[in-house]
C-alpha positions as CSV (number, residue, x, y, z in Angstrom):
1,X,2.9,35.4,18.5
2,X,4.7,35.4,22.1
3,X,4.3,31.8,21.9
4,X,6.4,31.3,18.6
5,X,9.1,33.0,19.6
6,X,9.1,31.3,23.0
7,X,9.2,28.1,21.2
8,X,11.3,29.3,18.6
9,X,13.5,30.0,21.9
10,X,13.7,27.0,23.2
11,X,14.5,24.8,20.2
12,X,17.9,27.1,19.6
13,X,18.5,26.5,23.0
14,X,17.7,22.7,22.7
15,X,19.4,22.0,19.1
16,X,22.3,24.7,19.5
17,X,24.3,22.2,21.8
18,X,23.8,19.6,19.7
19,X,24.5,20.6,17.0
20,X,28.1,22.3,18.1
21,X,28.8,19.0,19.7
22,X,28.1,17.3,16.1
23,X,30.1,19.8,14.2
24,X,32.8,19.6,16.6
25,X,33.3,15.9,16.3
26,X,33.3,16.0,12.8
27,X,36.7,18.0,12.8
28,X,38.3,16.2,16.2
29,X,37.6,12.9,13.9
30,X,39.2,14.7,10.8
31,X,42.2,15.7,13.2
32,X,42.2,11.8,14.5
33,X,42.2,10.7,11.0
34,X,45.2,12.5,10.0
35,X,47.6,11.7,13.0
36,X,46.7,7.6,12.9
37,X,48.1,8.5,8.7
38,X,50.9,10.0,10.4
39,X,51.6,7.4,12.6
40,X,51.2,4.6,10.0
41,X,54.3,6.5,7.9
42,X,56.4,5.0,11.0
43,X,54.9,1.9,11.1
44,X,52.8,2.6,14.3
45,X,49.0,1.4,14.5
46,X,47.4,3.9,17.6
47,X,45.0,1.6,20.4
48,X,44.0,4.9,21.8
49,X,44.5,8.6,20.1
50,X,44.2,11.8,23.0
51,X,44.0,15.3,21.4
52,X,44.9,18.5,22.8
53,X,44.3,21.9,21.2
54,X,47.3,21.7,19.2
55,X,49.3,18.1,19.8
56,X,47.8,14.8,20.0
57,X,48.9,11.4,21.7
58,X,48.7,7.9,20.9
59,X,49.7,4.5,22.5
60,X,50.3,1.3,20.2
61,X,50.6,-1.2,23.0
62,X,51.2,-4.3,20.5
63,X,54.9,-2.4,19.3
64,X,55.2,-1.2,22.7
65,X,55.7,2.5,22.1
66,X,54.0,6.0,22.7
67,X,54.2,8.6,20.4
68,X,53.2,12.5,20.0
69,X,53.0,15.3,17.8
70,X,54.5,18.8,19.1
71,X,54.3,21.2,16.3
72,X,53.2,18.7,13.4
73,X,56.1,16.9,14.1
74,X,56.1,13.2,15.4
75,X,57.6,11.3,18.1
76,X,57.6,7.7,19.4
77,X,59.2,7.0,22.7
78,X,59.5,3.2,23.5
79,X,57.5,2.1,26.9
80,X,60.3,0.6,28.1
81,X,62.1,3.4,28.3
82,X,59.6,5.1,30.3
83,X,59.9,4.9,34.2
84,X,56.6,7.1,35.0
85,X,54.7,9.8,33.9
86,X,53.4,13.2,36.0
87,X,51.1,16.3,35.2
88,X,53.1,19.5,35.2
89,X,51.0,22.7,35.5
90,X,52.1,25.8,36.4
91,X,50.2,29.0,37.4
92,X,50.8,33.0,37.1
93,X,49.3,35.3,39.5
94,X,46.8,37.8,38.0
95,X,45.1,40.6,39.0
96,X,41.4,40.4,38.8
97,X,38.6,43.1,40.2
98,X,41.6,44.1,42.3
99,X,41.7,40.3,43.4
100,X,44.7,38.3,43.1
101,X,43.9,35.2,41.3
102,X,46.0,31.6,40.0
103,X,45.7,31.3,36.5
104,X,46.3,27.9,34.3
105,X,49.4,28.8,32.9
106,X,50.8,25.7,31.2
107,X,50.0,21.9,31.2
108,X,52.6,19.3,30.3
109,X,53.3,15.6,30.3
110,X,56.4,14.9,31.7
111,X,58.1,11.0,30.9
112,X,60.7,10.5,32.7
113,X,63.3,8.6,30.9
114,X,66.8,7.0,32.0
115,X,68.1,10.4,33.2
116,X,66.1,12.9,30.8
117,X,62.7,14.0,30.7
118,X,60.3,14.2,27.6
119,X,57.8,16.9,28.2
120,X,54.5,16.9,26.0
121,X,52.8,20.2,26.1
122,X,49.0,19.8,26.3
123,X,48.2,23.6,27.0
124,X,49.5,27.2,26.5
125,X,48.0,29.9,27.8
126,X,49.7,32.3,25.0
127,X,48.4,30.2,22.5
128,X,45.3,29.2,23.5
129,X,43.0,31.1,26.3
130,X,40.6,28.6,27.5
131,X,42.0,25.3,28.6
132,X,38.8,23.5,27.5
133,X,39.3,20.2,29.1
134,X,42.9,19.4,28.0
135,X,43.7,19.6,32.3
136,X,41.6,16.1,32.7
137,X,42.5,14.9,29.1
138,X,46.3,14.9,30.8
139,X,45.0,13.0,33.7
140,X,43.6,10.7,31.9
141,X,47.0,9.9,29.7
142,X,48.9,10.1,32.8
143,X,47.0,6.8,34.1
144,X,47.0,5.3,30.8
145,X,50.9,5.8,30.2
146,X,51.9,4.4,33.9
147,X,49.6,1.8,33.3
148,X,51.4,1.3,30.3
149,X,54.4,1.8,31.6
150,X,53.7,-1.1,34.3
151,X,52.8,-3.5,31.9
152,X,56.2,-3.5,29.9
């Protein structure tokens, strides 16, 4: 009897994960789905789609542009307008088992442009409270934007 729910045990622990990472792909490609649509309204055909917990990015290298959603609402930005791209993050302080501690406020994408600058929020503490992997995901579009960027 011990033995069946020993391996009853272990195949929830073995199938669980995958099965959250199946599920969880099935909405991100639902989400990826409905911002190429988006992006097709304006005439823009995405090489590479990022999403964040609310927002996601894309990059149609053949028109030359780089577009975003903030709140549901989209915006393209022409690669030759940008002149680089950074990470913005910024910490509070928190008190924790009477330990101050940094915590992940905010993460942003920030474009500078002529003598503005477009920032794409990626992550909000007050709306979200796990960051998840959006910190890296930003990386990641920060390389692919100046490489981008270079290119035009």
């Amino acid at each position: 009897m011990s033995s069946i729910i020993l391996n009853l045990i272990l195949v929830i622990m073995v199938c669980g994960p995958m099965a959250y990472f199946l599920l969880g792909n099935k909405k991100d490609k639902a989400r990826k789905n409905e911002f190429k649509s988006s992006a097709a309204g304006q005439g823009l055909d995405p090489d590479k789609i990022g999403l964040f917990q609310d927002n996601a990015i894309g990059i149609d290298s053949k028109q030359g542009k780089l577009f975003f959603t903030n709140n549901d609402y989209l915006t393209s930005i022409d690669l030759s307008e940008i002149s680089g791209c950074s990470v913005s993050k910024s910490y509070s302080n928190e008190n924790i088992h009477s330990q101050s501690t940094s915590v992940l406020k905010k993460v942003q994408l920030c474009l500078k442009t002529g003598n503005k600058e477009v920032n794409i929020p990626i992550f909000d503490l007050e709306k979200h409270p796990h960051p998840g992997n959006d910190l890296l995901t930003a990386y990641e579009w920060e390389k692919i934007i100046n490489n981008s960027v270079r290119k035009h």
